[in-house]
PASEBA-1860 file (N, C-alpha, C; in nm, 3 decimals):
! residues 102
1> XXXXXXXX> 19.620/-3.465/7.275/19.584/-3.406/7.147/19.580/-3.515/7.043 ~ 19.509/-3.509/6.944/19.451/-3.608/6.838/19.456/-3.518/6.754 ~ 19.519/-3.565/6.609/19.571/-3.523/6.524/19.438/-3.544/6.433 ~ 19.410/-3.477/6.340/19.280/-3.455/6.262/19.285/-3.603/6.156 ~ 19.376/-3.620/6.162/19.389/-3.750/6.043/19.418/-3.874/6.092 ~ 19.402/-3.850/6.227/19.448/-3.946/6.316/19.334/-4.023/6.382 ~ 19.296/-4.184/6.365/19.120/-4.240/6.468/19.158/-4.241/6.546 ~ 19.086/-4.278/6.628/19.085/-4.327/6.817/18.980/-4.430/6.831
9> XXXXXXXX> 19.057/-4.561/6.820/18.932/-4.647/6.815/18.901/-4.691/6.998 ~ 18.791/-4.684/7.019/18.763/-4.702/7.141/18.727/-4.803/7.192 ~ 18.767/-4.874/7.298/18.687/-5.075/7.329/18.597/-5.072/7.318 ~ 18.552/-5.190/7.281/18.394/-5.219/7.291/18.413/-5.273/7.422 ~ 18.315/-5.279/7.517/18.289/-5.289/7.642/18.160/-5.424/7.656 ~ 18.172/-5.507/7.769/18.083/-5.609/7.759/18.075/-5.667/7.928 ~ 17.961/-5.688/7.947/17.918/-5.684/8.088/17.874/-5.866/8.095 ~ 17.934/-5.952/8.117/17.920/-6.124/8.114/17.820/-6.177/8.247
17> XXXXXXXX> 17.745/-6.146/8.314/17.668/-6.184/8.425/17.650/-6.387/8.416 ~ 17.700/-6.420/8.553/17.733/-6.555/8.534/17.675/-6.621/8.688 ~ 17.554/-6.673/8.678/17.485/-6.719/8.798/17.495/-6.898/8.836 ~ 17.573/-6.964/8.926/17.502/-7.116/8.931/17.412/-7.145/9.008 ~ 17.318/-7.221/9.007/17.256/-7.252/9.112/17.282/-7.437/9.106 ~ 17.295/-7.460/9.248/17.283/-7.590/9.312/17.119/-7.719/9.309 ~ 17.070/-7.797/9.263/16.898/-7.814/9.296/16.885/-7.812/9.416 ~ 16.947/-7.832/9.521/16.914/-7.903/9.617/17.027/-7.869/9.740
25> XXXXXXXX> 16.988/-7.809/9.867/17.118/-7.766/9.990/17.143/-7.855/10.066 ~ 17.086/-7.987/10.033/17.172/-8.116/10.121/17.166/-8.211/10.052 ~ 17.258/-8.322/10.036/17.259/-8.423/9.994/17.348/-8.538/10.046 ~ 17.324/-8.654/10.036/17.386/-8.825/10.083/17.379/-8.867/9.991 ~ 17.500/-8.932/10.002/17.594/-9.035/9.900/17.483/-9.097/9.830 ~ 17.491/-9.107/9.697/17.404/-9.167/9.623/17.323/-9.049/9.504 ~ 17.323/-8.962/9.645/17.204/-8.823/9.536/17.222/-8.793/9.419 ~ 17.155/-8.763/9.334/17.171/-8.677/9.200/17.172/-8.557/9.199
33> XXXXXXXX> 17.257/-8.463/9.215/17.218/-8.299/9.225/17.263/-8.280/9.042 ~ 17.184/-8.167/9.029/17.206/-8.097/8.932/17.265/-7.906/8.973 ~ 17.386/-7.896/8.853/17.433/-7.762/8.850/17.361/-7.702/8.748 ~ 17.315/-7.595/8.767/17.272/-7.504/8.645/17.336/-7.374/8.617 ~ 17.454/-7.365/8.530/17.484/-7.211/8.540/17.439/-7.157/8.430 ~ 17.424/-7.023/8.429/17.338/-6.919/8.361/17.443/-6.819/8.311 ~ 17.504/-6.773/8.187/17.542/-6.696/8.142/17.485/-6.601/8.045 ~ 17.449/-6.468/8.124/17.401/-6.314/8.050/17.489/-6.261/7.990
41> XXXXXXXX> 17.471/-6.207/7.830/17.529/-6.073/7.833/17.448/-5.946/7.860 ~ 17.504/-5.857/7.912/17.448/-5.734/7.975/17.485/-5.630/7.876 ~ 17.537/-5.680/7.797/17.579/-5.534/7.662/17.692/-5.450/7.763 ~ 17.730/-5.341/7.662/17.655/-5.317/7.555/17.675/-5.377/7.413 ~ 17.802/-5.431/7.411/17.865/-5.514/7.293/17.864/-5.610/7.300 ~ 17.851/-5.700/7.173/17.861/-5.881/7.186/17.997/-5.941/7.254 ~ 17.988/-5.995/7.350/18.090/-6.090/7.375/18.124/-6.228/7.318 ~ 18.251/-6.190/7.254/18.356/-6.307/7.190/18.438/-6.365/7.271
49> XXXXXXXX> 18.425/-6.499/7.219/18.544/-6.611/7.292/18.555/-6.649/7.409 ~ 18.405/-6.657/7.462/18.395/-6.699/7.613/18.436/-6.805/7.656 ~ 18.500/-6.820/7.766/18.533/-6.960/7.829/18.546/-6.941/7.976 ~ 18.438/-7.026/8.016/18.385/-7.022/8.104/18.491/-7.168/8.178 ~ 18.565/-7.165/8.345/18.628/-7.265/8.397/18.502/-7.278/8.519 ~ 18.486/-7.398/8.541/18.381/-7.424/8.628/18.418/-7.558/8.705 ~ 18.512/-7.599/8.756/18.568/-7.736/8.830/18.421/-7.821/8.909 ~ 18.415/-7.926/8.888/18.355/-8.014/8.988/18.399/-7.975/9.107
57> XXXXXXXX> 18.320/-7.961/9.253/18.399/-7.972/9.372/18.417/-8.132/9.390 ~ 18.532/-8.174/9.521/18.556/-8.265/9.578/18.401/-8.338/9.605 ~ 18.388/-8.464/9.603/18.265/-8.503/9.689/18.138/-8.572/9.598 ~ 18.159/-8.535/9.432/18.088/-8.554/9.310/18.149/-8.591/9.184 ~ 18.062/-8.688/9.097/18.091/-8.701/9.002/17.993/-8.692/8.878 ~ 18.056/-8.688/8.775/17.926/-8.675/8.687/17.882/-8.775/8.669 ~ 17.684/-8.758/8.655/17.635/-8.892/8.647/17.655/-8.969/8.525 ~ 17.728/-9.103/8.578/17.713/-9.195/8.436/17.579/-9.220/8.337
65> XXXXXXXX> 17.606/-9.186/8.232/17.515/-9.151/8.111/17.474/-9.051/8.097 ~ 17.453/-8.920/8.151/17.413/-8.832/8.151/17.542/-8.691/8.142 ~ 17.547/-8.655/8.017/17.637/-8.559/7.930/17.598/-8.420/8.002 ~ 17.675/-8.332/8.053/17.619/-8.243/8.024/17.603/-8.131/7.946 ~ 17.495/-8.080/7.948/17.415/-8.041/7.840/17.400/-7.839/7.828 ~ 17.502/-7.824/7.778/17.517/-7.707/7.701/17.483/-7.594/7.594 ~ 17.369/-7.540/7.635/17.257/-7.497/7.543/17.307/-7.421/7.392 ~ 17.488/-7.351/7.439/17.531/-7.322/7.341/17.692/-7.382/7.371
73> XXXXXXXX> 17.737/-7.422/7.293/17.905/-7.403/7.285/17.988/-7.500/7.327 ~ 18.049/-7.584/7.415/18.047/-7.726/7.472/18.124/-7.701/7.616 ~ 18.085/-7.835/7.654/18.161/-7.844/7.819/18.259/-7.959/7.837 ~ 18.400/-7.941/7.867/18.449/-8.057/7.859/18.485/-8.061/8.052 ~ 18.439/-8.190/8.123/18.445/-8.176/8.222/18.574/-8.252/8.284 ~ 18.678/-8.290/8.213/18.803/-8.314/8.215/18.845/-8.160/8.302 ~ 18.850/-8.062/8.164/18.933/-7.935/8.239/18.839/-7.790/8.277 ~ 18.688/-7.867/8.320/18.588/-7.783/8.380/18.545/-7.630/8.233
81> XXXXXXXX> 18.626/-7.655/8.145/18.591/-7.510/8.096/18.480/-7.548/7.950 ~ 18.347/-7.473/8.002/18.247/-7.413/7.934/18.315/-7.316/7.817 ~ 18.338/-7.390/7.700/18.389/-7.254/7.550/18.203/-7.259/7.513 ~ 18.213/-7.121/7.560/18.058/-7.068/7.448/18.069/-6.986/7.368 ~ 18.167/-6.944/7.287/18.210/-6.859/7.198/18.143/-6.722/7.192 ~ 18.032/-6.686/7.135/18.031/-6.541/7.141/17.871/-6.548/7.201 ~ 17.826/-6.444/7.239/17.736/-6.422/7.344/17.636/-6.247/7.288 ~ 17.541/-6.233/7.192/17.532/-6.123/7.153/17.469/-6.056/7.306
89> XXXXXXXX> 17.441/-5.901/7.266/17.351/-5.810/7.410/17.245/-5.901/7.395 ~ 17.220/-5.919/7.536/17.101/-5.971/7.593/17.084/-6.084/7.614 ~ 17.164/-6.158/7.515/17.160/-6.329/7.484/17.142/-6.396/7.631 ~ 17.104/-6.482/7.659/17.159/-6.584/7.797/17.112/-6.706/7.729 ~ 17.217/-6.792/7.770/17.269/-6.927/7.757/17.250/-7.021/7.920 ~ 17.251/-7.133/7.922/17.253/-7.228/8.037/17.328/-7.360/8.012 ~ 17.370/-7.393/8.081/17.488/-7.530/8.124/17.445/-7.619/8.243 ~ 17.388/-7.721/8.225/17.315/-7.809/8.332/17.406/-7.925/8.298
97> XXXXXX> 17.459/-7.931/8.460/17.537/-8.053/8.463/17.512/-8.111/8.563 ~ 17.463/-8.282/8.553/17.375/-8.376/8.640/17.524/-8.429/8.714 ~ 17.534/-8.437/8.854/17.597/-8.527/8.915/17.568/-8.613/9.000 ~ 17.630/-8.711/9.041/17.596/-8.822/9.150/17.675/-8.791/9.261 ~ 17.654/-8.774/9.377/17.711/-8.714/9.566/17.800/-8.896/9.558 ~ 17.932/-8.892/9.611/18.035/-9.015/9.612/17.998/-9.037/9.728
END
C-alpha cells in the first residue's frame, strides 16, 4: 500500500550492449592486430558513469606510438578500464586499440 502523499520513484533502467571484435584470427610475432570494441546504449534511459575494464591478453602489447583511440571518454591501458561517462538511448561509441603480437 502507498500512501496518497507518498512517491514511488521507480529505476531508470538501461540496456549497455558491448561488442569486440579482433582484425584478424591468426597472427606471428611481429603482427599488428587491432581491437575494436563497440559500446550501445539500448535505452530506455541514458547511461551514466560507464567504465568499461578491458585487460590486454598475455601475448600483446600496445603498439609503440600508436594511443589508443577512444571516440568518447578515455582509455588508460595501465588498468584496462575504458571511463566513457554517460551514453544517451541509442548512442554507440568505439575504442580501437592497435597492438603489436610479442
Amino acid at each position: 500500500y502507498v500512501f496518497p502523499d507518498e512517491q514511488c520513484t521507480l529505476p531508470k533502467l538501461v540496456d549497455v550492449q558491448l561488442t569486440k571484435i579482433l582484425s584478424a584470427s591468426t597472427a606471428k610475432r611481429g603482427d599488428t592486430l587491432t581491437y575494436e570494441l563497440t559500446a550501445t546504449n539500448q535505452g530506455p534511459s541514458t547511461a551514466t558513469q560507464i567504465k568499461i575494464t578491458d585487460q590486454l591478453p598475455s601475448g600483446v602489447s600496445l603498439k609503440t606510438g600508436v594511443a589508443p583511440l577512444a571516440q568518447q571518454g578515455s582509455y588508460d591501458p595501465v588498468t584496462g578500464i575504458w571511463d566513457l561517462g554517460n551514453l544517451s538511448t541509442g548512442q554507440t561509441v568505439n575504442l580501437v586499440i592497435t597492438v603489436t603480437v610479442d
